[in-house]
C-alpha positions as MATLAB code, in Angstrom:
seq = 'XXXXXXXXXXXXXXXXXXXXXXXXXXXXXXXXXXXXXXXXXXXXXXXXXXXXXXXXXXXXXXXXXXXXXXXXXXXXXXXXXXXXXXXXXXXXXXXXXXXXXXXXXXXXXXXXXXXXXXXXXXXXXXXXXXXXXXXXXXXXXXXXXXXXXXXXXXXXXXXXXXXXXXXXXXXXXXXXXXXXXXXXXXXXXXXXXXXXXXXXXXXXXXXXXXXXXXXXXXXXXXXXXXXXXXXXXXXXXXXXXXXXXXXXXXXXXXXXXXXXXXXXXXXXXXXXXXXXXXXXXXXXXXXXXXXXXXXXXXXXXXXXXXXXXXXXXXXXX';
ca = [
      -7.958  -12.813   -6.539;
      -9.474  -15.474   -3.380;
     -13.254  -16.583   -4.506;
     -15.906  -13.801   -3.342;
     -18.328  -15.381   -0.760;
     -20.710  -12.663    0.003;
     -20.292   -9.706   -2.243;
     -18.995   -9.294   -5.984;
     -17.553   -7.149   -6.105;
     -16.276   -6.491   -2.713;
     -18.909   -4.286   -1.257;
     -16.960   -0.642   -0.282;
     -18.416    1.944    1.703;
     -16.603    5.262    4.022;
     -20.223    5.486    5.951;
     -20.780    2.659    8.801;
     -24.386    3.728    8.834;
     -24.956    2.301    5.408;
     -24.684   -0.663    6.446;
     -26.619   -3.735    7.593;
     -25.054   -6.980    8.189;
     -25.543  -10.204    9.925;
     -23.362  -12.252   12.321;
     -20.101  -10.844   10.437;
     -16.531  -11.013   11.174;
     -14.478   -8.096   11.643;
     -11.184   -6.543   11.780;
      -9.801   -3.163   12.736;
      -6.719   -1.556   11.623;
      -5.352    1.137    9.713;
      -3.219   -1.509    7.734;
      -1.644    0.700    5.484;
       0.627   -1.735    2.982;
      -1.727   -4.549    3.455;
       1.799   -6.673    4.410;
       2.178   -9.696    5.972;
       2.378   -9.056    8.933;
      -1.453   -7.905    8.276;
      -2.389  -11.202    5.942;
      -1.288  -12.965    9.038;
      -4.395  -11.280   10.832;
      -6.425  -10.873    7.441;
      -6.519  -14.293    5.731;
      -7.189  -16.369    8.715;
     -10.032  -14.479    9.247;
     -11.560  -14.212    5.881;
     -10.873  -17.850    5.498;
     -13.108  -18.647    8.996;
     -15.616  -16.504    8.013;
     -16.400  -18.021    4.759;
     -16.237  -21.381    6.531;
     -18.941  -20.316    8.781;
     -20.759  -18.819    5.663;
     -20.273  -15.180    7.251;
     -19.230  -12.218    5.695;
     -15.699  -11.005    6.497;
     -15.559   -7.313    6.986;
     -12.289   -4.999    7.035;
     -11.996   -1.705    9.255;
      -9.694    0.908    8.313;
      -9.032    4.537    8.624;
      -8.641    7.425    6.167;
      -6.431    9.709    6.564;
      -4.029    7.766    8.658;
      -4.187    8.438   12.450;
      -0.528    9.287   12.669;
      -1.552   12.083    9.900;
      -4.266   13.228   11.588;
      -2.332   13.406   15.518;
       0.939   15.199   13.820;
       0.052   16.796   10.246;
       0.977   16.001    6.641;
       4.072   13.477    5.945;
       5.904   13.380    2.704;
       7.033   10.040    1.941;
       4.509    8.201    4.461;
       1.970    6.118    3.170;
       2.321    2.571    1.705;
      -0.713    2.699   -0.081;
      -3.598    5.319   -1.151;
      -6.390    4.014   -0.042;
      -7.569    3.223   -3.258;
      -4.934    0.752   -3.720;
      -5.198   -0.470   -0.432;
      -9.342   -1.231   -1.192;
      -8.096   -3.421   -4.230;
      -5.569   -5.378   -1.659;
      -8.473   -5.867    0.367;
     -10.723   -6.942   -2.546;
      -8.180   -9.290   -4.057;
      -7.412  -11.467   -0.426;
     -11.391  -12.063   -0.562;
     -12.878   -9.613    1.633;
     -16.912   -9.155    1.595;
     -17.087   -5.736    2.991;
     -14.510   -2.953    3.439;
     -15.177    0.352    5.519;
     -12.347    3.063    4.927;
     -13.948    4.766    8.070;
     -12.893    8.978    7.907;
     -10.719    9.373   10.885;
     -10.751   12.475   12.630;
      -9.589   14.355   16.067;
     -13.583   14.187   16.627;
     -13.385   10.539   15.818;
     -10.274    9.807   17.894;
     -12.695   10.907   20.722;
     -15.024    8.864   20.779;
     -15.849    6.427   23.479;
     -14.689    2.730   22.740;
     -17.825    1.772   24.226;
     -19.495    4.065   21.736;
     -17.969    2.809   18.742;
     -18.284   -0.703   19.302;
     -21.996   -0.635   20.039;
     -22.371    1.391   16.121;
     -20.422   -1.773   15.070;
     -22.374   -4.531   16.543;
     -25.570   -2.864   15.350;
     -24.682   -2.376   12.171;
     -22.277   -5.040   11.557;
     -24.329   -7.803   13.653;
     -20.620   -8.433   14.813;
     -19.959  -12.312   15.628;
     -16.175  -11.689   15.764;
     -13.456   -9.216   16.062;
     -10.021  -10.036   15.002;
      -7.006   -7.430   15.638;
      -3.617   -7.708   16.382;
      -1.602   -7.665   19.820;
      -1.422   -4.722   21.580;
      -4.645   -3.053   19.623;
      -6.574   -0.910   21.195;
      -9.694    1.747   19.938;
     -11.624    4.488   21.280;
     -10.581    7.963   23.249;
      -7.432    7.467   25.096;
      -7.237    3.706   23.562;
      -9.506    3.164   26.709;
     -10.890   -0.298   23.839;
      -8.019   -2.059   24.783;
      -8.000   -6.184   24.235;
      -9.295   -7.344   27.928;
     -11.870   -4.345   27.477;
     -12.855   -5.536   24.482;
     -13.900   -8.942   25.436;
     -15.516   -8.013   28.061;
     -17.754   -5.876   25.998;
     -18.048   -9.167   23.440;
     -18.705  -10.958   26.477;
     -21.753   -8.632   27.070;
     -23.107   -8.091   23.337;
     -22.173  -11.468   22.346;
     -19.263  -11.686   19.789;
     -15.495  -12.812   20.286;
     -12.311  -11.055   20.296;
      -9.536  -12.953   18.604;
      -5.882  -11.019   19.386;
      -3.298  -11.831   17.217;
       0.680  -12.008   17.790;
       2.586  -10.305   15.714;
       4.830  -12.066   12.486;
       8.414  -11.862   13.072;
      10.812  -12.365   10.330;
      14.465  -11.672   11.288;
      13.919  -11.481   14.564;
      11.559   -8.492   14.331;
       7.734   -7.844   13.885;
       6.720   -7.334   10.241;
       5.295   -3.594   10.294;
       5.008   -0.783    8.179;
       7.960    1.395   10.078;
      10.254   -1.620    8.706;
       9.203   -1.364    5.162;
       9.124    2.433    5.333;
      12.839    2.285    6.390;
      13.946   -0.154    3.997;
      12.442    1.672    0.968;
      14.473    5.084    2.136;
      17.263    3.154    2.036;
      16.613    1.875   -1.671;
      16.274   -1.533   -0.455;
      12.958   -2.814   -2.191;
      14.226   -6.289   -1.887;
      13.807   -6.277    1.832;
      10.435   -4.063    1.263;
       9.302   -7.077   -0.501;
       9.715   -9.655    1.516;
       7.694   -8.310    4.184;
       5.150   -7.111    1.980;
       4.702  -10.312    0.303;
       4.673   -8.472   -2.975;
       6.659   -5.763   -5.021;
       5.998   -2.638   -3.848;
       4.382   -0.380   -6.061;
       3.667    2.972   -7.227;
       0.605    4.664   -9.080;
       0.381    7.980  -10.688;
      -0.721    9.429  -13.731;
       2.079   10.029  -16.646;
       2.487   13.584  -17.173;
       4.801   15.676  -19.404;
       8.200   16.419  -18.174;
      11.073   18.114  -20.069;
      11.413   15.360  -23.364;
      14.647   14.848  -22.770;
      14.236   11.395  -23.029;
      12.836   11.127  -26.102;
      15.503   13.730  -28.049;
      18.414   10.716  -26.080;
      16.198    8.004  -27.924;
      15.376    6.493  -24.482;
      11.833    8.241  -23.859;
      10.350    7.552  -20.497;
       7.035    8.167  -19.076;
       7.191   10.532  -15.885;
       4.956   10.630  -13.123;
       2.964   11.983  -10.850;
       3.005   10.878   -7.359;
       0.800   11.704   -4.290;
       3.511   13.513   -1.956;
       2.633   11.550    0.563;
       3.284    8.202   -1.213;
       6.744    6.375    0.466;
       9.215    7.326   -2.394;
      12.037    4.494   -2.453;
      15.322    6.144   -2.404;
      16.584    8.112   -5.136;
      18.704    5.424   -8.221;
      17.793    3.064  -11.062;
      15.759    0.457  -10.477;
      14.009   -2.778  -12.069;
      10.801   -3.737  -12.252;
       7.326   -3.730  -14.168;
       5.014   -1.328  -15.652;
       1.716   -2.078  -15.602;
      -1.033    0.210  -18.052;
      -4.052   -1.536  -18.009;
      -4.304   -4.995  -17.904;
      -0.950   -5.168  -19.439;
       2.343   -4.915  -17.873;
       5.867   -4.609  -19.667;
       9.640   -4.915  -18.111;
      10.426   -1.331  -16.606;
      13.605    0.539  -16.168;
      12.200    3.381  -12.903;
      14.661    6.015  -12.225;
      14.215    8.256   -9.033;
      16.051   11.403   -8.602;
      17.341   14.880   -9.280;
      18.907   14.188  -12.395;
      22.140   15.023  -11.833;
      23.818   14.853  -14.996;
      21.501   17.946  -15.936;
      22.616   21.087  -13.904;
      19.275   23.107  -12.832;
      18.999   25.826  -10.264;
      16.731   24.263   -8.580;
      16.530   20.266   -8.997;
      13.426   18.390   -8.657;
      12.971   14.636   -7.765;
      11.265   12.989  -10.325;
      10.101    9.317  -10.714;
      10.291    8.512  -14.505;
      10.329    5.190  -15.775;
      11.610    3.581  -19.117;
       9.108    0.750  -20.504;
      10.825   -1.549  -22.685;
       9.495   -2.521  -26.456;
       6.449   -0.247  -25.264;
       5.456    2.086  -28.413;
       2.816    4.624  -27.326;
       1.494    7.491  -25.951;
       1.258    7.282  -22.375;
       0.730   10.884  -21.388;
      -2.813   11.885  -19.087;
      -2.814    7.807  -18.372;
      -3.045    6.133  -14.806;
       0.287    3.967  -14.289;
       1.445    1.313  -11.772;
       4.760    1.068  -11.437;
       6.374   -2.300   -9.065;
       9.517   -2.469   -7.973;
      11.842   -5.417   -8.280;
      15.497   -4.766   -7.331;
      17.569   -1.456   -6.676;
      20.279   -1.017  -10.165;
      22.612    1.149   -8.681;
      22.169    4.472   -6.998;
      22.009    7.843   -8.489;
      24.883    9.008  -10.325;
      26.386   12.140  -11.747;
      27.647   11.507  -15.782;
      30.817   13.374  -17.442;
      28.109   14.019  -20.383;
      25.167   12.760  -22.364;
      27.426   10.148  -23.816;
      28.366    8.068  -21.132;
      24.295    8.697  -19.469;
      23.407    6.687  -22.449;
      25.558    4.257  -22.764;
      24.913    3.728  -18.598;
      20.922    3.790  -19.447;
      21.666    0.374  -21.505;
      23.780   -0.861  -19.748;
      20.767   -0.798  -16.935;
      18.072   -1.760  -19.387;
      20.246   -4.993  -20.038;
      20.406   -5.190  -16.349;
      16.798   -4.735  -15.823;
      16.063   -7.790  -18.574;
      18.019   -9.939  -16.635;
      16.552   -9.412  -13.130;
      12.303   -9.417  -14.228;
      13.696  -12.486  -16.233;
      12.993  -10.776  -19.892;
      15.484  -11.645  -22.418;
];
């Protein structure tokens, strides 16, 4: 976690008008994933605010705009914004508003908004990315902007965006290459495994009665599912974290009227009781893809084949 400057811990509010700062620097964005392509906004920033013994502030937006503008999405979101708060707190920022985003909101004047920022934010800098813009009809755009910091008296730093592969790092990108079971890719741009956190609930024990019992759980609909198959990676209860064997799927091998998609992972040399427990599950490398099994026999011997697998690529031997 980068060194706190201002506030420890990192000071989190979802009401603007609590606040009272002094000459701090901000940024705006919904910056769901917290990826690189949002470090490379983020940790310059932080990094020249500290150095100018200001407090670094982060602006985001709960629910997500593109929720709000065209309804619920399953498999959406890159991070709750819980998790998205502690990859805020961990890259050292002072002050994080997860501002509530509404059609009411998406109305208001930029003009508006920025003047309840400067006076309660004392704002000595705004950095965004490219092609950013705030305010009813994204009438804040980046020469609007300045001009206004021209008038109140803070700067607007703009951004490019990070291209890897020819492209801009985003969260469509990452999005696309997790529904295609492709975490590798996922986690390049993220800079970090992608993970997944839910609470371990009780599914149908078959795992246990195969002597392979696995911990299934309960994920937030709206949570970005990678695609369904076996996969490596880490479980982490706690402060503790042991070598993972995550499947995703339907179960095939089981005939039900009416399959669900599950996300139930395998902790291995874990001996405990995991149910009614918050887990965090990262994501490493794809196995294999789902797959239908002549029986319980050969589902087995597959399952250790996998956990052999899995030993191999989180380097546990």
């Amino acid at each position: 976690m980068a060194a706190r400057f201002w506030f420890n811990p990192m000071q989190h509010t979802h009401n603007l008008q609590t606040l009272s700062l002094n000459g701090a620097w901000l940024s705006v964005g919904v910056y769901d994933g917290v990826h690189l392509g949002h470090r490379a906004v983020l940790e310059p920033m932080i990094a020249a605010a500290h150095a100018a013994a200001a407090p670094a502030a982060v602006l985001t937006f709960d629910p997500h705009p593109a929720v709000v503008f065209s309804g619920p999405r399953d498999d959406f979101l890159l991070t709750t914004p819980a998790e998205r708060a502690d990859l805020m707190d961990a890259l050292g920022v002072d002050v994080l508003i997860t501002f509530p985003f509404s059609q009411a909101a998406a109305a208001t004047p930029a003009r508006q908004f920025v003047e309840s920022l400067h006076a309660h934010l004392g704002l000595s800098q705004l950095w965004v990315g490219e092609g950013f813009a705030m305010g009813h009809n994204r009438q804040g755009d980046i020469a609007t902007l300045a001009d206004y910091g021209k008038e109140l008296g803070f700067a607007v730093r703009a951004i490019p965006p990070l291209e890897m592969d020819g492209a801009a790092v985003s969260s469509t990108r990452i999005r696309a290459h997790l529904a295609g079971g492709d975490v590798e890719a996922a986690n390049a741009l993220l800079g970090r495994a992608y993970s997944l956190r839910g609470v371990v609930v009780r599914g149908d024990g078959r795992g246990r009665t195969i002597g392979i019992p696995t911990a299934n759980l309960s994920i937030p609909t709206e949570r970005a599912v990678p695609a369904n198959g076996v996969y490596a990676g880490w479980a982490k209860v706690g402060e503790a974290q042991w070598p993972a064997v995550t499947n995703i799927g339907v179960r095939p091998t089981f005939a039900s009227d009416a399959p669900m998609r599950t996300v139930e992972t395998h902790l291995l040399d874990y001996e405990g009781d995991l149910y009614g427990r918050e887990l965090e599950l990262s994501f490493t490398a794809r196995l294999r893809g789902e797959q239908k099994f002549s029986g319980v026999e050969a589902l087995v011997a597959q399952i250790h084949a996998d956990i052999a697998r899995a030993r191999e690529v989180v380097g546990e031997r």
